[in-house]
C-alpha positions in Angstrom: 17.2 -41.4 -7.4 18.0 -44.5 -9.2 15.7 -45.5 -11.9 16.0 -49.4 -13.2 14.8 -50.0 -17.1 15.1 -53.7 -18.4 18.4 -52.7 -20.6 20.5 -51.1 -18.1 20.7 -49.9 -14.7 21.4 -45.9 -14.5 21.5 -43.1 -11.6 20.0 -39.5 -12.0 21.6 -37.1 -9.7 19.3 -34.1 -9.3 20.6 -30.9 -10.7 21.0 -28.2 -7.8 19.0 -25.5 -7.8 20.2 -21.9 -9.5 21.0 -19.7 -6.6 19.0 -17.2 -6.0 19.5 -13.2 -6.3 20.2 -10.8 -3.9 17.5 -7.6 -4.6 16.4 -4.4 -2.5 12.8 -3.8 -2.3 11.1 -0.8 -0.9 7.5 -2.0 0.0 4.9 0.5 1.6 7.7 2.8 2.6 10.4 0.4 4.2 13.6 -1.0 2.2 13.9 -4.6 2.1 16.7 -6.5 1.1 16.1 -10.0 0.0 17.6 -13.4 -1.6 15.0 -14.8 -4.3 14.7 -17.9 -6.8 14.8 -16.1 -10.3 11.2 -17.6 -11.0 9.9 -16.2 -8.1 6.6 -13.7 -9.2 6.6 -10.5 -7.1 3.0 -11.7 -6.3 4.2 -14.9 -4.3 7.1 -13.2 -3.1 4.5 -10.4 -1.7 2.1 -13.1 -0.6 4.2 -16.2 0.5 7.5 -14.7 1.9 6.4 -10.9 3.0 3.0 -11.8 4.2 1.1 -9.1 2.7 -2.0 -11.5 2.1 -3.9 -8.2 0.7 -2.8 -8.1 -2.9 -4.7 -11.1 -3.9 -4.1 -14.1 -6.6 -6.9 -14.5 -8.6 -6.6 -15.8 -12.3 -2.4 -15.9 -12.2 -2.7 -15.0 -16.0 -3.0 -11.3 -16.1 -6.6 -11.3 -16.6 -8.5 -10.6 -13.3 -6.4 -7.7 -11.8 -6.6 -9.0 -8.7 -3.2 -8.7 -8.3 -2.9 -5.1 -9.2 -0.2 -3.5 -6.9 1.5 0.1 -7.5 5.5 0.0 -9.0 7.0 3.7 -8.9 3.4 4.8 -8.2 2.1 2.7 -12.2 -0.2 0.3 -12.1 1.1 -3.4 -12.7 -0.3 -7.3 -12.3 2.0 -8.7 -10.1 1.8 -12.1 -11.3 2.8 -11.1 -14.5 6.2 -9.7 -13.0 9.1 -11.5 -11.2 10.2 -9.9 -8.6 14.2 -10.0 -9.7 13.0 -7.9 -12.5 12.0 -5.0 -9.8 15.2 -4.6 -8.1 15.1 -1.5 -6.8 11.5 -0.3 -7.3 9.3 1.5 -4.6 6.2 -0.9 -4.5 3.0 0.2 -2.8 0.8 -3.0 -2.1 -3.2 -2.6 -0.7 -1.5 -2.5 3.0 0.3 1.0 1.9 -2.4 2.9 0.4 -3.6 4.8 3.6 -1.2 6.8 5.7 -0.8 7.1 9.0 -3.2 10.0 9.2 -6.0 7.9 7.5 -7.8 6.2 4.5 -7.0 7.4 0.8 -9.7 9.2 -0.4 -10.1 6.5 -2.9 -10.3 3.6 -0.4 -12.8 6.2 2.3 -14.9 7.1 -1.5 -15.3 2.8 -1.7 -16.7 2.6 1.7 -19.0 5.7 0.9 -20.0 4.1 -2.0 -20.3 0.9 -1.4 -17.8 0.0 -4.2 -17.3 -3.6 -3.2 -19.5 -6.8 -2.5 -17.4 -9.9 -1.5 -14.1 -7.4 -1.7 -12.0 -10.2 -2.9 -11.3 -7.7 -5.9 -11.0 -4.6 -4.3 -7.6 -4.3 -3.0 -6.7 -4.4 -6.8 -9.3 -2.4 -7.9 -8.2 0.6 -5.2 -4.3 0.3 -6.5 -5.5 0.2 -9.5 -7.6 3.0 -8.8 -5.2 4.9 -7.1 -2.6 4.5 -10.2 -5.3 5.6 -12.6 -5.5 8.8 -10.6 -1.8 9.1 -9.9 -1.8 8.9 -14.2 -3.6 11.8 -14.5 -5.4 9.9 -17.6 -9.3 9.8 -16.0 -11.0 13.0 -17.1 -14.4 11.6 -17.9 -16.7 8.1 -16.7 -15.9 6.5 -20.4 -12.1 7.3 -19.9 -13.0 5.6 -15.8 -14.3 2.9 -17.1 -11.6 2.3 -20.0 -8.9 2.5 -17.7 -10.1 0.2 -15.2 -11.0 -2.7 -17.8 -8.3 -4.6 -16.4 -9.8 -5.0 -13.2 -12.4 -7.9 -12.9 -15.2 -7.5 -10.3 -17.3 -10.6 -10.3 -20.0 -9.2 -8.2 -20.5 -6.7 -10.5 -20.1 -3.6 -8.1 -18.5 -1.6 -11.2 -21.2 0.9 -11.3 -20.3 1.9 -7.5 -16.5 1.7 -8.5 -16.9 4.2 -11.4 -18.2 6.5 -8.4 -16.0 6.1 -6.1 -13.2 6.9 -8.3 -14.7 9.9 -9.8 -15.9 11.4 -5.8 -11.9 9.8 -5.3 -10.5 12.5 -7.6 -12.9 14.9 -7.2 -11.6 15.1 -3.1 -7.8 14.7 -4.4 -8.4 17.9 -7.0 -10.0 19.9 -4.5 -7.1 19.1 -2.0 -4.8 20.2 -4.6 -6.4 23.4 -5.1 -6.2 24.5 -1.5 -2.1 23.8 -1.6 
């Protein structure tokens, strides 16, 4: 690129891009080893370069929770992340929360419950549902509620949400009382 001021005549060569970094992913199960540009947020590295369209970007900031996916089974905004940072981690996106013998009981309780209106929230609300139950922390509909403040349903479904999760872990303690 040349650029041309009334003084003097200069040329700008373009810096080169920082590599990028070699990291190992394991995402819904399967181990992925990929090369990625050190500002790359696990959420458009999910989205963009993996195709897993389910973990949604909604305010990019950290706010909405749209973006909630599962690292080592804890809730996190992807956005808020880069994804050289996780090198390493087991991440569980909206595509790995059923198994291959069916729904989680928190995704089959948001269908019972009609937990979800236009849905563009609900694949973070059900990781982030899913990690609140994985945390052990949601013994009563206040604590429910507290612990899913970081998820942002604009429809207004939360009522239906605060069910589901509480018939969710309902299903998952009985289940664990039978083992």
């Amino acid at each position: 690129m040349e650029i041309r001021t009334e003084q003097a005549t200069r040329t700008v060569i373009p810096s080169p891009l920082p590599p990028k970094h070699a990291i190992t992913l394991i995402i819904n199960g399967v181990e992925k080893k990929l090369e990625v540009a050190t500002w790359t947020t696990l959420l458009d590295l999910l989205r963009h370069e993996l195709d897993l369209t389910g973990t949604k970007k909604g305010c990019d900031h950290g706010q909405c929770g749209a973006c909630t996916v599962l690292i080592n089974n804890k809730r996190i905004n992807s956005c808020l992340t880069l994804a050289v940072m996780q090198d390493g981690a087991d991440i569980t996106t909206i595509e790995g929360v059923a198994t291959h013998t069916g729904l989680h009981p928190v995704q089959q309780a948001f269908i019972e419950h009609d937990a979800f209106q236009c849905g563009y929230c609900t694949p973070g609300q059900i990781c982030s549902a899913v990690g609140l139950l994985n945390e052990g922390q949601a013994n009563t509909t206040d604590e429910i509620r507290d612990l899913m403040s970081g998820n942002i349903c604009r429809c207004g479904a939360y009522p239906n949400i605060v069910k589901a999760i509480e018939a969710a872990k309902s299903q998952l303690t009985a289940l664990n009382l039978k083992k």
